[in-house]
N, CA and C of each residue as an Amber inpcrd file, in Angstrom:
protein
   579
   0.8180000  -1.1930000   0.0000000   0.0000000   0.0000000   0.0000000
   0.8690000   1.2670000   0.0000000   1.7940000   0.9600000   1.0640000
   3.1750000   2.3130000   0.6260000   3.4450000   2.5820000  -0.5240000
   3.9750000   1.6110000  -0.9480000   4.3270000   1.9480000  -2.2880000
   3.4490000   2.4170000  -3.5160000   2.0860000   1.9110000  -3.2630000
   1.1700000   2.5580000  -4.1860000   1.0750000   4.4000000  -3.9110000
   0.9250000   4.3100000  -2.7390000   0.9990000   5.9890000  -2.3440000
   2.2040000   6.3560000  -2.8950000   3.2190000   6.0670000  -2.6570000
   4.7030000   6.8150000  -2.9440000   4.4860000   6.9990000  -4.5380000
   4.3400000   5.7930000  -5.3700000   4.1580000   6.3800000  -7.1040000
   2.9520000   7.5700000  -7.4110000   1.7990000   7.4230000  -6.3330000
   1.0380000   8.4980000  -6.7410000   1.0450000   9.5200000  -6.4670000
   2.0140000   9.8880000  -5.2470000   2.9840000  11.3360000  -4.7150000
   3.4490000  11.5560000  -5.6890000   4.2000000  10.5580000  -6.5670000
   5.3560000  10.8400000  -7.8960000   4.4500000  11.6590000  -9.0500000
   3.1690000  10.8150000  -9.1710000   2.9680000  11.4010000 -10.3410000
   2.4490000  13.1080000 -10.5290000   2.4010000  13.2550000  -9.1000000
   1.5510000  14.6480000  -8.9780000   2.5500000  15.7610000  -9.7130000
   4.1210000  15.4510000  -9.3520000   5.2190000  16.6040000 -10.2040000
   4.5290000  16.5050000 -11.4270000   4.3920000  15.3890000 -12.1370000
   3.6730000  16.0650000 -13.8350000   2.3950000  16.8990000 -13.6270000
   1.9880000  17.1290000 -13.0700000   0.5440000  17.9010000 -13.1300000
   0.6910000  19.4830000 -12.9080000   0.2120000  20.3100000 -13.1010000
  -0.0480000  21.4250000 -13.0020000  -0.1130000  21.6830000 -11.6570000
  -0.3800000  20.8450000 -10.7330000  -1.2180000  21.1300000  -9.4500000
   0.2760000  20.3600000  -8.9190000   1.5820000  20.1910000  -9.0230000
   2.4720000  19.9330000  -8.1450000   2.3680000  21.0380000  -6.8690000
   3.0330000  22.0440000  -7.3830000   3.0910000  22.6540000  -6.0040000
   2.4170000  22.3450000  -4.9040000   0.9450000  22.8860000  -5.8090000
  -0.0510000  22.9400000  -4.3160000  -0.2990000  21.1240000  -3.7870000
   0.4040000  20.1270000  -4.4010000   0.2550000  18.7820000  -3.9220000
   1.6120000  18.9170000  -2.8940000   2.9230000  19.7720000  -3.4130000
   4.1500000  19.4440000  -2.1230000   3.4240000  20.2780000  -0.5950000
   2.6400000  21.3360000  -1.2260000   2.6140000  21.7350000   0.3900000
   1.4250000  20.9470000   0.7970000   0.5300000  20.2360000   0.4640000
  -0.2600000  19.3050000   0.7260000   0.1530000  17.9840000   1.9040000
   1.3950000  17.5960000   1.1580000   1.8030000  16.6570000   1.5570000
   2.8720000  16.7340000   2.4090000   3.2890000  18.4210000   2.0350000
   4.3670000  18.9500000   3.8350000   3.2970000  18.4210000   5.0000000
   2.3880000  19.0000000   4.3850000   1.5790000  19.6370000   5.7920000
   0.7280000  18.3920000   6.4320000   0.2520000  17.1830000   5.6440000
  -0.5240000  16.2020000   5.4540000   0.8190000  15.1090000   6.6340000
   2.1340000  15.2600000   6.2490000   3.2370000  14.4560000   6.0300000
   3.5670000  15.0550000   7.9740000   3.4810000  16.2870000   8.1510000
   4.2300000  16.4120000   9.9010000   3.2450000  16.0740000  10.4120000
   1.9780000  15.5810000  10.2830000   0.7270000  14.8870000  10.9540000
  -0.1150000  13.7960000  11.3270000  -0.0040000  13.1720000  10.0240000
  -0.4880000  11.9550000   9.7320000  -0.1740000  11.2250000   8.6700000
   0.6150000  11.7570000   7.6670000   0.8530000  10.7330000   6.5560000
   1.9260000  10.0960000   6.4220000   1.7720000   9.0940000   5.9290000
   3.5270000   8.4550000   5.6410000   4.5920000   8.7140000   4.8070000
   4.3100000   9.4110000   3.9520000   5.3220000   9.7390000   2.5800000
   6.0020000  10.9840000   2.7150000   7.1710000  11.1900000   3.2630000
   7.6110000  12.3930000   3.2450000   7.4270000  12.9050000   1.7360000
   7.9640000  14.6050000   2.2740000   7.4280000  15.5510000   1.5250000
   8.9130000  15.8780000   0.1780000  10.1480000  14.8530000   1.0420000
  11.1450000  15.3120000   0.0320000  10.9670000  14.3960000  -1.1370000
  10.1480000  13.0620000  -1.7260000  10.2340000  12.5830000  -2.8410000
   9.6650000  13.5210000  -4.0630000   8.4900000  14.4930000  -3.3070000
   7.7680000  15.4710000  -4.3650000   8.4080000  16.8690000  -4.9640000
   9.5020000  16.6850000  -3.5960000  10.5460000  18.1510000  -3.7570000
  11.1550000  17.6530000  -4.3060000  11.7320000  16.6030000  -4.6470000
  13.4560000  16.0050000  -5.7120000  12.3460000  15.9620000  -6.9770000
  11.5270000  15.3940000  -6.8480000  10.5950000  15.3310000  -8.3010000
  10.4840000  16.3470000  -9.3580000  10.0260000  17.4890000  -8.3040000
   9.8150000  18.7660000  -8.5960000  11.0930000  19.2340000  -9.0720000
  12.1060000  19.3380000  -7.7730000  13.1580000  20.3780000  -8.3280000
  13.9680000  19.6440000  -9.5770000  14.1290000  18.7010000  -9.6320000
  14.7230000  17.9750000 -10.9950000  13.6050000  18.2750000 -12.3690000
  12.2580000  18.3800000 -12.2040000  11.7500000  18.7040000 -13.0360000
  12.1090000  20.5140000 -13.7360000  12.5510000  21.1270000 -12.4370000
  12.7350000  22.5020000 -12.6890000  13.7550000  23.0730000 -11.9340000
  14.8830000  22.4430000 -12.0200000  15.9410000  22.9290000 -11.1940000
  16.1560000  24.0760000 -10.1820000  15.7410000  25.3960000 -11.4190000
  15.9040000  27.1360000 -11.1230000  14.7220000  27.1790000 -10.3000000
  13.7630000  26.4300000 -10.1790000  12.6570000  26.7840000  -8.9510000
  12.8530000  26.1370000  -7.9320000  13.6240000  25.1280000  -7.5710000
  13.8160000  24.4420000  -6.7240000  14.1680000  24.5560000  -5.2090000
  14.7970000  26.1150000  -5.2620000  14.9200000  27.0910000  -3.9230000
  13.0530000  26.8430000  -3.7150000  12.4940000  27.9290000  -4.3980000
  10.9960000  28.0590000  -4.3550000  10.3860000  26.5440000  -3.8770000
  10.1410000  25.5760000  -4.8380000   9.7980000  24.0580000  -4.4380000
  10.0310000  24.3850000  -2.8140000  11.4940000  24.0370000  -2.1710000
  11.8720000  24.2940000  -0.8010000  11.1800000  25.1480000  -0.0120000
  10.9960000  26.3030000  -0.4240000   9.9630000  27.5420000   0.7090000
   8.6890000  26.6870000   0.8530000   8.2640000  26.2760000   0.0020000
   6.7970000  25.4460000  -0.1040000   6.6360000  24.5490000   0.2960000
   7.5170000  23.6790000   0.4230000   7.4510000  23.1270000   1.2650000
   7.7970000  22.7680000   2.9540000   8.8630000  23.8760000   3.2620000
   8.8770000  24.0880000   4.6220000   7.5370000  24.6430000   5.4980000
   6.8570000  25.5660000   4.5650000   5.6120000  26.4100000   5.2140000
   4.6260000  25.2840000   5.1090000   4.4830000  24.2930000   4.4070000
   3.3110000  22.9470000   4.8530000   3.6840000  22.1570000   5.5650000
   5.0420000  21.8090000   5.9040000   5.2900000  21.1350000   7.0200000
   5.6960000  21.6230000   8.2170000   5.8430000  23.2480000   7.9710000
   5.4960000  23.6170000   9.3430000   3.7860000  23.7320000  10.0500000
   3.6680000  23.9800000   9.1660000   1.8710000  24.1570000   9.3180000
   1.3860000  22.9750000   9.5460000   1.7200000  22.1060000   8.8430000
   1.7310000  20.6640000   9.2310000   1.9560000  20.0560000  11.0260000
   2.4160000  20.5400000  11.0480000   3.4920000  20.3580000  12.4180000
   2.2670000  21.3020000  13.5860000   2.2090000  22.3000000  13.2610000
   1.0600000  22.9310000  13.9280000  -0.4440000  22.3760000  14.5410000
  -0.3710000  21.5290000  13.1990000  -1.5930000  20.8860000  13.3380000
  -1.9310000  19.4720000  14.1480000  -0.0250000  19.0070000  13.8200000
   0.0590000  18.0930000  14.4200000   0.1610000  18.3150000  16.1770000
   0.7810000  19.3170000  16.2150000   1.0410000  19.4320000  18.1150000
  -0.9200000  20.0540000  18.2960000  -1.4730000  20.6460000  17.1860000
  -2.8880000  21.0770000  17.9940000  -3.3940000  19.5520000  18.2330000
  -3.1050000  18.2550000  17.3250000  -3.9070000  16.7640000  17.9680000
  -3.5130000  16.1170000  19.0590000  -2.1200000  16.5740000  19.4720000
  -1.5090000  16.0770000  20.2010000  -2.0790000  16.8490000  21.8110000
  -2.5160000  17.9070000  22.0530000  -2.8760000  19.1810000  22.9810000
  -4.2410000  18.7060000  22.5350000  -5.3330000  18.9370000  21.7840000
  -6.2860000  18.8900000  22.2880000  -7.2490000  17.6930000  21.9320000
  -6.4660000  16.4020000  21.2110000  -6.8950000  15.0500000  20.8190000
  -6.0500000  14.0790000  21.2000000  -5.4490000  14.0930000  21.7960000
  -4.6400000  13.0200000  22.1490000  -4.9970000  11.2160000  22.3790000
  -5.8420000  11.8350000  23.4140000  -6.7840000  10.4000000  23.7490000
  -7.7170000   9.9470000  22.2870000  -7.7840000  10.7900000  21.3370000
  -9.4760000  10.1560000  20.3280000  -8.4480000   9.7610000  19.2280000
  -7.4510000  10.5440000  18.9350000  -6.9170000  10.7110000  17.7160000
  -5.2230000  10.2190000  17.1710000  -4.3850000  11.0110000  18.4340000
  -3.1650000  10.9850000  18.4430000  -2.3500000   9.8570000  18.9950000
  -3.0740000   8.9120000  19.8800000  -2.4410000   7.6240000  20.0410000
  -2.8490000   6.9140000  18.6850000  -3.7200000   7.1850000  18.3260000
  -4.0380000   5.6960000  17.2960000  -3.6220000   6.1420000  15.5770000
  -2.6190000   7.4120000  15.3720000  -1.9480000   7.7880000  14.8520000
  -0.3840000   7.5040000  15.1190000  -0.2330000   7.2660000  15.9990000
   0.8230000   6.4860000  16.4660000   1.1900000   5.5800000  16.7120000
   0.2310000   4.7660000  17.0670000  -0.2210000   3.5090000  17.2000000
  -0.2020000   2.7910000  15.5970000  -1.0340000   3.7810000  14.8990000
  -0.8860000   3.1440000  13.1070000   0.4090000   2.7840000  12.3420000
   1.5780000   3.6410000  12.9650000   2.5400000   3.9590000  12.8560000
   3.7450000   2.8350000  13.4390000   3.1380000   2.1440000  14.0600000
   3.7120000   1.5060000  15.6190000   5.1180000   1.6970000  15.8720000
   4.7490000   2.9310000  16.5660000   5.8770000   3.9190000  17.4800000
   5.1360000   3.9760000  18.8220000   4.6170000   3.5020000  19.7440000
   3.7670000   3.4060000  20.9240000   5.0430000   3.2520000  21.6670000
   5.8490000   1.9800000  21.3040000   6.8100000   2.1040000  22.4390000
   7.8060000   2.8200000  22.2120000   7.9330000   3.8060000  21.5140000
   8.5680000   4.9970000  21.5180000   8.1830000   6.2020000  22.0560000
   6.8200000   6.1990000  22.6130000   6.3560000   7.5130000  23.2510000
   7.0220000   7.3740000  24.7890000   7.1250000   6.9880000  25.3040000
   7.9190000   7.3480000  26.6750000   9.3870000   7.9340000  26.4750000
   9.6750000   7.2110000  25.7070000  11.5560000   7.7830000  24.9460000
  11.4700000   9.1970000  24.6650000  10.3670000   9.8400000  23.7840000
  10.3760000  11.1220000  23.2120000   9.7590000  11.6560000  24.7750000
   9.0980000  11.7870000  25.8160000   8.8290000  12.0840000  26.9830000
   9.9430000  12.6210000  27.5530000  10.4480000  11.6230000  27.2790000
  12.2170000  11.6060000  28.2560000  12.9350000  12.3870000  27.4510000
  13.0550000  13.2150000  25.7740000  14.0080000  13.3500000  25.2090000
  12.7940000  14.6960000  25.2660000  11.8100000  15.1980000  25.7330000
  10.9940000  16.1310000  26.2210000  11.6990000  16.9300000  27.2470000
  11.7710000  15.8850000  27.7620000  12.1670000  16.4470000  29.8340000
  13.3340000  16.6440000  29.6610000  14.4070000  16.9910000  28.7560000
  15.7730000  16.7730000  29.1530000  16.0420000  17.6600000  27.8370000
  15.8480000  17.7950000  26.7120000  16.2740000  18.8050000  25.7770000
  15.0810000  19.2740000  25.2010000  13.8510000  19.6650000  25.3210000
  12.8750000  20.4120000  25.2650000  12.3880000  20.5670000  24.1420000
  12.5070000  21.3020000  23.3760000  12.2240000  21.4860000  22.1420000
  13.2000000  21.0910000  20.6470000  14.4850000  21.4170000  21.6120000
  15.6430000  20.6690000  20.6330000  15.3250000  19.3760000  20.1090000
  14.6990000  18.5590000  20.8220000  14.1450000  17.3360000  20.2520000
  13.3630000  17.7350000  19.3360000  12.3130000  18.1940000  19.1270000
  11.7980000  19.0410000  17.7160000  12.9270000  19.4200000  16.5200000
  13.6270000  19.9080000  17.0000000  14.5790000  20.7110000  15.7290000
  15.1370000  19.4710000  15.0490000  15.8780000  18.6950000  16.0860000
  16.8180000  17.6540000  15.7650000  15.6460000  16.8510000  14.8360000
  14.6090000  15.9960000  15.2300000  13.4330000  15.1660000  14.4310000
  13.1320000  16.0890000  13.4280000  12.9710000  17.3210000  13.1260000
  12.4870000  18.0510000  12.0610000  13.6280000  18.0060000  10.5480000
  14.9680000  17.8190000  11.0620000  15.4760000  17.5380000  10.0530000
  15.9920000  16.2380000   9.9880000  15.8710000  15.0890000  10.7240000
  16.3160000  14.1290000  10.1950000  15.3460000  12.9570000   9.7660000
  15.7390000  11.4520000   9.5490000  14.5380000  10.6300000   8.6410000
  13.3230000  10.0390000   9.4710000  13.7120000  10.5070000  11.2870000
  13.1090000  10.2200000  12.1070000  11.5200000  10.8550000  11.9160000
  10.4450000   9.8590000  11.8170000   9.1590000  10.4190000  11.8560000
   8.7380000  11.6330000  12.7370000   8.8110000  12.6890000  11.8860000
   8.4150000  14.2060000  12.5080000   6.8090000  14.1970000  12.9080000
   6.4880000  13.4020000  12.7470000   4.9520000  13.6370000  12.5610000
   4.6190000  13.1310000  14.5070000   5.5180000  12.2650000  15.0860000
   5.6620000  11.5990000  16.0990000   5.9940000  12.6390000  17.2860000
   6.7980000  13.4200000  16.8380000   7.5460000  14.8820000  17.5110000
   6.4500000  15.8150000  17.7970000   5.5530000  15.9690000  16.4230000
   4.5850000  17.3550000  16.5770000   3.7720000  16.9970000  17.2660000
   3.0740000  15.4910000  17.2610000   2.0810000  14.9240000  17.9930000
   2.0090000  14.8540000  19.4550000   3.2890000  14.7000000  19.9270000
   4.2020000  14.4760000  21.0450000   4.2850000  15.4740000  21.8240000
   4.4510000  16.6760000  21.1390000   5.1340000  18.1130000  21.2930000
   3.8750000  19.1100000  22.0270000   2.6410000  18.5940000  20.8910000
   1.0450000  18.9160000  22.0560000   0.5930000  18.3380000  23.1740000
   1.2800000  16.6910000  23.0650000   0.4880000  16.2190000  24.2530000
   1.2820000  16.3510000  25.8530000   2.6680000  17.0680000  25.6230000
   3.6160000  16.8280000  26.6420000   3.3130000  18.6560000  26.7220000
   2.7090000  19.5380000  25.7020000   2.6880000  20.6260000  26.5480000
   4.0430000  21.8480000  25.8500000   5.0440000  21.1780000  24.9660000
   5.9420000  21.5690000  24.7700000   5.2410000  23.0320000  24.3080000
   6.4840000  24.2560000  25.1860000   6.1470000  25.8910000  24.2730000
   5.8490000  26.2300000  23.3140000   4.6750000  26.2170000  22.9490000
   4.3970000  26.8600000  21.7980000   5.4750000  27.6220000  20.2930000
   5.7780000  28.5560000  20.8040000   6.5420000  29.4470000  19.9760000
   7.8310000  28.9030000  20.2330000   8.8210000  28.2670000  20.7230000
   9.6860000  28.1670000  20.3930000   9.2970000  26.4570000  19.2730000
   8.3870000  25.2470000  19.8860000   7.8500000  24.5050000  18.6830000
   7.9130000  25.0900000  17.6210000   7.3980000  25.9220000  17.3580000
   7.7790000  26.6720000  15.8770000   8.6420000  26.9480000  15.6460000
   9.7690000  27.7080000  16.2250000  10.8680000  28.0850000  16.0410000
  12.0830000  26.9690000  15.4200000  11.6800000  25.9440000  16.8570000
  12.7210000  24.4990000  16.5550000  12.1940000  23.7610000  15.2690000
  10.9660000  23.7750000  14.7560000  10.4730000  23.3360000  13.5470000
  10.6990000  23.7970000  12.3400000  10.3180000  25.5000000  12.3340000
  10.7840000  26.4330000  11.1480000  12.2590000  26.3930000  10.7980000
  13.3000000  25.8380000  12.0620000  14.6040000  25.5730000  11.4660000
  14.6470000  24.4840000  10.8870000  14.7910000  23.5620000  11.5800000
  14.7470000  22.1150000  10.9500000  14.2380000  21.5120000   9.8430000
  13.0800000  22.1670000   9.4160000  12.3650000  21.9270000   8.5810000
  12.6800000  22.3900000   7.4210000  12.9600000  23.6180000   7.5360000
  13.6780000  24.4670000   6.2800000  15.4240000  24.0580000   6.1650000
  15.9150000  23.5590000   7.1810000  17.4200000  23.3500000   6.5350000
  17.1290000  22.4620000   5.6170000  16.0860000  21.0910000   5.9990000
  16.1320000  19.5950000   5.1490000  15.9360000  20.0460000   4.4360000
  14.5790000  20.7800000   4.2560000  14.0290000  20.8750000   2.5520000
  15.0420000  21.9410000   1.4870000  15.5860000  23.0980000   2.1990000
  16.7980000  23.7190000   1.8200000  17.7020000  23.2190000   0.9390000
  18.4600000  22.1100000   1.8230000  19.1470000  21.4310000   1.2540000
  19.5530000  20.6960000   0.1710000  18.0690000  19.6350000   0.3500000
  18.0870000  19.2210000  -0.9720000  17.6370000  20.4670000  -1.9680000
  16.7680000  21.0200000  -1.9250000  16.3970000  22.1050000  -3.1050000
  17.9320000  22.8840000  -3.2640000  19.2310000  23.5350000  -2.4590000
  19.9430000  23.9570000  -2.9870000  20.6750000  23.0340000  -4.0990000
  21.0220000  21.7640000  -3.5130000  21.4160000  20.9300000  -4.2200000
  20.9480000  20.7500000  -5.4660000  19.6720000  20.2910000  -5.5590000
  19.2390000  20.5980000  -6.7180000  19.3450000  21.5090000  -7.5890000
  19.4490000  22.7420000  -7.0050000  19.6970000  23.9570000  -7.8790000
  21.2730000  24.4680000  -8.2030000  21.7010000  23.8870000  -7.6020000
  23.2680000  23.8790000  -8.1570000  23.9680000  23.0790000  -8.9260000
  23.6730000  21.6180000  -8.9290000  23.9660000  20.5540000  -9.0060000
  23.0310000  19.9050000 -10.5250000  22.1580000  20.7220000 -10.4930000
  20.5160000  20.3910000 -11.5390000  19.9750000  18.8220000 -10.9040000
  19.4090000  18.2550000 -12.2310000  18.7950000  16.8580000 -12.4460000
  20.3290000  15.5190000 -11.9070000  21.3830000  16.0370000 -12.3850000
  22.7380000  14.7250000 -11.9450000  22.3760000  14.3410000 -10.4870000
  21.7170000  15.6080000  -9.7100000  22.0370000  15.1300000  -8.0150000
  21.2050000  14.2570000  -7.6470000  20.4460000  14.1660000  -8.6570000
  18.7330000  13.2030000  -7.8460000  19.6900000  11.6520000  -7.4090000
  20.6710000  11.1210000  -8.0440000  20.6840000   9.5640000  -7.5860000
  21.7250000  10.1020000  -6.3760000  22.5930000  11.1530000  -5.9700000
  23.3730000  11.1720000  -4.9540000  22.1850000  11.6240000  -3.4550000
  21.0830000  12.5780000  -3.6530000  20.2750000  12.8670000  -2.7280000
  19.2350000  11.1770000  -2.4510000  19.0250000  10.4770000  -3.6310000
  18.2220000   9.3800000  -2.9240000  19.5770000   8.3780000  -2.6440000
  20.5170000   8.1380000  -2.8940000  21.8260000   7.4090000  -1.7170000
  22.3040000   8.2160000  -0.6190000  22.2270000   9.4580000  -0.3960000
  23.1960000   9.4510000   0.7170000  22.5300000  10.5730000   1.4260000
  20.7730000  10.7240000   1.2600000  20.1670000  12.2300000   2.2550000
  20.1920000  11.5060000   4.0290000  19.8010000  10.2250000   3.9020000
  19.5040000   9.7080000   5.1920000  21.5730000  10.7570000   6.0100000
  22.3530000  10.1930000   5.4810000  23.9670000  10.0520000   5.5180000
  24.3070000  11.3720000   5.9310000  23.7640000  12.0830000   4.8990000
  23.9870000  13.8150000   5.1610000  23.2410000  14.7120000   6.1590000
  21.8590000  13.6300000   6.3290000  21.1020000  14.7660000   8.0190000
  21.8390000  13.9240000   8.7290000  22.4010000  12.7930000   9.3850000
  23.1580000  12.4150000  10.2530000  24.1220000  13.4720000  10.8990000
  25.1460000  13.2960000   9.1290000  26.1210000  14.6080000   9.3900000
  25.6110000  15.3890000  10.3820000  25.0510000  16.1060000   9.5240000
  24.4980000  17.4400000  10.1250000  24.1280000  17.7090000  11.1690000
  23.3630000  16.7820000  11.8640000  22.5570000  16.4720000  13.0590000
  23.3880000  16.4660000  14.4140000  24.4000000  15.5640000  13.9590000
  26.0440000  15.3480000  14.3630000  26.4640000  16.7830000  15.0960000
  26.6120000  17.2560000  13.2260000  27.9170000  18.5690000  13.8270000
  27.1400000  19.4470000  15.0900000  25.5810000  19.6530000  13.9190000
  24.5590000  20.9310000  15.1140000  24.5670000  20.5780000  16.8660000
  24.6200000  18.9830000  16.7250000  24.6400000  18.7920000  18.8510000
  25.9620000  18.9320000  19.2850000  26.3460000  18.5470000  18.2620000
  27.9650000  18.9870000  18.7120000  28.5180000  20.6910000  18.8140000
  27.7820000  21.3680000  18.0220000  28.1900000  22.4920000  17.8690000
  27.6000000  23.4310000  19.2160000  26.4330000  22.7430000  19.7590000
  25.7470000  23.4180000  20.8880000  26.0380000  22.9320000  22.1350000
  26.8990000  21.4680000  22.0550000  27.3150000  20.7830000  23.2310000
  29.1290000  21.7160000  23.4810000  29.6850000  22.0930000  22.5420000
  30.7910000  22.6370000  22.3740000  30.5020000  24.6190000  23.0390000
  29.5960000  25.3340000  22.3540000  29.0930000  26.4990000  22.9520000
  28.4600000  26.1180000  24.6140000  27.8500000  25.6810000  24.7680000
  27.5190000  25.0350000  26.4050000  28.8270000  25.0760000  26.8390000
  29.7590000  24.1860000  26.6920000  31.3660000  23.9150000  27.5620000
  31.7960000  25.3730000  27.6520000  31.5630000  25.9160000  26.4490000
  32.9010000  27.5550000  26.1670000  32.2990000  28.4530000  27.3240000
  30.9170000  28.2040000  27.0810000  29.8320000  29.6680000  27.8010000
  29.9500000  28.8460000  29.6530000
């Protein structure tokens, strides 16, 4: 059934109506859906390289909004909606872990899940029902969210259509990196300060 969804995410780049299908599926994707939002952004930006920054804005603002929607099920559905979204998912015995990665780095757990392959949708859900701050949730989301999709869209736009087989081998490889240097880079400012 995944895979039927994933080719019909694909086919939406030929249509006229891509765009408004990537922020569809930003926003569809930090909440409840399974198909991330970067197969429609590599689709896209390889279809159109020079828009591919753009592709990226469009899709950070649906998966932040996404994300919004997801911490509002998590805050005010939790019990009807947001376990059995998680549960669909079966990440259940992962909700005490993100509790604990709640109580101890706060929202950073947001930022960090927002850019890597870890289900974001688990974070936003998480992020309402534990209470997490509002405005900085956004904050740790609007980064994270926009470096991933950034990324690949710069890539794309520098690189054109050649980068699509290096972004589907090695994106998992490169938010690691990244993920890496950023705790490191804030575990390193913590020691100095």
């Amino acid at each position: 059934m995944i895979k039927k969804i994933y080719y019909w995410v694909l086919l939406w780049a030929k249509t006229p109506y891509g765009i408004w299908a990537l922020f569809a599926l930003a926003f569809a994707e930090s909440s409840f859906f399974p198909i991330p939002p970067d197969v429609l952004l590599i689709a896209l930006g390889v279809g159109v390289p020079k828009k591919s920054i753009h592709f990226a804005l469009v899709c950070s603002i649906g998966s932040v909004l996404g994300g919004c929607f997801g911490y509002f099920i998590g805050w005010q559905f939790m019990e009807g909606m947001g376990y059995k979204i998680i549960e669909w998912y079966g990440l259940m015995d992962k909700f005490d872990y993100i509790q604990n990665l709640y109580r101890t780095h706060d929202a950073w757990a947001v930022g960090i899940a927002g850019f890597t392959p870890i289900p974001y949708k688990l974070f936003t859900i998480t992020a309402g029902a534990f209470g997490i701050n509002f405005p900085v949730f956004i904050l740790a989301s609007a980064l994270s969210r926009s470096a991933r999709f950034f990324l690949i869209g710069g890539l794309i736009y520098k690189f054109g259509p050649n980068i699509q087989t290096f972004i589907d081998r090695y994106l998992n490889i490169l938010t690691l990196v990244f993920t890496v240097l950023l705790i490191g880079s804030f575990v390193l400012i913590k020691l100095i300060l």
